[in-house]
N, C-alpha and C positions, 0 to 999 in steps of 0.2 A: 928132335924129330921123333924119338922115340916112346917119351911120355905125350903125345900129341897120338899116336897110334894104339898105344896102350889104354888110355883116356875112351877115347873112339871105339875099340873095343869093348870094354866096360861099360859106355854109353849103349851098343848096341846089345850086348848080354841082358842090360837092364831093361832094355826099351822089350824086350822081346817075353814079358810077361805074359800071362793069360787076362782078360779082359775083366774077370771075372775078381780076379785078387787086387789089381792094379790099382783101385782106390782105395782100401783099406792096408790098416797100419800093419807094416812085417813087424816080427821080433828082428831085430839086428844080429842077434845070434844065429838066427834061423836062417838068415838071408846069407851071414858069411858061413854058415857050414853048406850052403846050396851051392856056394859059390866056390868051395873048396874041392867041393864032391866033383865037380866041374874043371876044376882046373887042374886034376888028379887026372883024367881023363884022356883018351888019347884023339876029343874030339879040336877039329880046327879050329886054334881060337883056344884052347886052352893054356896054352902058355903066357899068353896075353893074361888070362884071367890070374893065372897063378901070380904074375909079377906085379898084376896092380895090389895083389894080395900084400904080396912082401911089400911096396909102396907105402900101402896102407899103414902096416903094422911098424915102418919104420918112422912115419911120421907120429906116429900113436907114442911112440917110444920115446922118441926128439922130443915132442910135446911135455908127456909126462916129465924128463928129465929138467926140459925146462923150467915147470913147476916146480917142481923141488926144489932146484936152486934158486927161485924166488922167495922161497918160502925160507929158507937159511938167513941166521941172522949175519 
């Protein structure tokens, strides 16, 4: 339930761009420090943002580790 909410969240952070940026390409770096700057914040809905952050970066993590150990003879 809780990554269903966090998810939701995330989705509306992101839906709530300006019209004007919305089709052209972010940097991803640019986007997760916009995204940080935000979830630093003591606005409603930051915490949300903050924890899909950690999400993020621990599936980044798992990922990576994965690979490595593929890559191991």
């Amino acid at each position: 339930m809780r990554i269903v909410v966090v998810a939701g969240l995330l989705f509306l952070a992101l839906g709530c761009s300006s019209p004007d940026t919305a089709g052209q390409d972010q940097d991803p770096k640019s986007a997760r420090a916009r995204d940080s700057v935000l979830g630093a914040s003591s606005l409603p809905g930051a915490k949300g943002v903050q924890r899909a952050l950690e999400v993020s970066d621990s599936a980044a993590a798992r990922k990576a580790l994965l690979d490595s150990l593929a890559q191991e003879p």
